[in-house]
C-alpha positions in Angstrom: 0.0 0.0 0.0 1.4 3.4 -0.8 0.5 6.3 0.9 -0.5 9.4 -1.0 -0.4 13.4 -0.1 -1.4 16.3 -2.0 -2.2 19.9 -1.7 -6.0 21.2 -3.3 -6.3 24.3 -5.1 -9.0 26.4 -4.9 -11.5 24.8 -1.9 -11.4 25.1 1.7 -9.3 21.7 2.5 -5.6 22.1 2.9 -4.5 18.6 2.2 -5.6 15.6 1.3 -3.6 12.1 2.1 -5.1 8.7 0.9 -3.6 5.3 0.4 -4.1 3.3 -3.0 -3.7 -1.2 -2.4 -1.8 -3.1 -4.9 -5.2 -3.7 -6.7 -5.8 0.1 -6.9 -8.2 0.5 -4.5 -8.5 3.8 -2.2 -8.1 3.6 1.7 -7.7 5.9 4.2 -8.5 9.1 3.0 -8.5 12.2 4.9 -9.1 15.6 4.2 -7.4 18.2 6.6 -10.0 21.7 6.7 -12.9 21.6 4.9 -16.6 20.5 5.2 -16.0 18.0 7.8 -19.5 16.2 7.7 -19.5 16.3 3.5 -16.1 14.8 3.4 -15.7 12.6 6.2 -19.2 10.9 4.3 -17.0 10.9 1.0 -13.9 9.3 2.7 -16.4 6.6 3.9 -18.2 5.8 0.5 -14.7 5.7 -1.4 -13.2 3.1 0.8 -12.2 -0.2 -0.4 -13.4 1.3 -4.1 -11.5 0.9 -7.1 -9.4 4.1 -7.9 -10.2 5.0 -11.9 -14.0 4.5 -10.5 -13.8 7.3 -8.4 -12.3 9.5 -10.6 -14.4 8.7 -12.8 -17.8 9.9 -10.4 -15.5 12.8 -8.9 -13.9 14.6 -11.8 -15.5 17.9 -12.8 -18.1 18.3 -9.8 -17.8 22.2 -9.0 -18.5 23.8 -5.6 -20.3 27.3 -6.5 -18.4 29.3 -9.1 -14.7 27.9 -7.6 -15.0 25.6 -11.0 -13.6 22.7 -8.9 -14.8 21.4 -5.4 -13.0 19.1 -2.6 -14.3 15.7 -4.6 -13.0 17.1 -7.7 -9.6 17.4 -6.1 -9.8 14.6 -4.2 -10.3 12.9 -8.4 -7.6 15.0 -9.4 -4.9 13.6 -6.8 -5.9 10.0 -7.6 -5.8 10.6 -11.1 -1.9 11.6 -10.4 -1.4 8.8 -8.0 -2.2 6.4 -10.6 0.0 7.7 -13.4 2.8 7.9 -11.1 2.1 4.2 -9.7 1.7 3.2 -13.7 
């Protein structure tokens, strides 16, 4: 299991660490700041899923007119986790 950190852009969370299994599923993830009811509820319904599906429901959901949200980065980082685990 590898362990995963990364700094969002543009939304209220500061960081974001997560850990991605040898069969590419997410674990662990934790966002520091933030909404913590919305994204403690999205660390538990990612858990144990497989990483490209989450991207793929994630990527491009916006928060207001910020043109990204805390899911959306939370898409972008695994998106970069995978290529660099490729």
């Amino acid at each position: 299991m590898k362990n995963y950190s990364y700094i969002p852009q543009k939304v209220c969370s500061k960081q974001i660490t997560f850990d991605i299994d040898d069969n590419k599923k997410i674990h662990n993830v934790n966002f520091v700041g933030g909404c913590p009811g919305n994204l403690s509820a999205i660390s538990k319904l990612v858990e144990d899923q497989d990483a490209q599906k989450i991207v793929d429901i994630l990527k491009n959901n916006p928060c207001g007119q910020r043109g990204t949200s805390c899911a959306d980065q939370l898409a972008i980082a695994v998106e970069d986790a995978l290529k660099k685990s490729a």
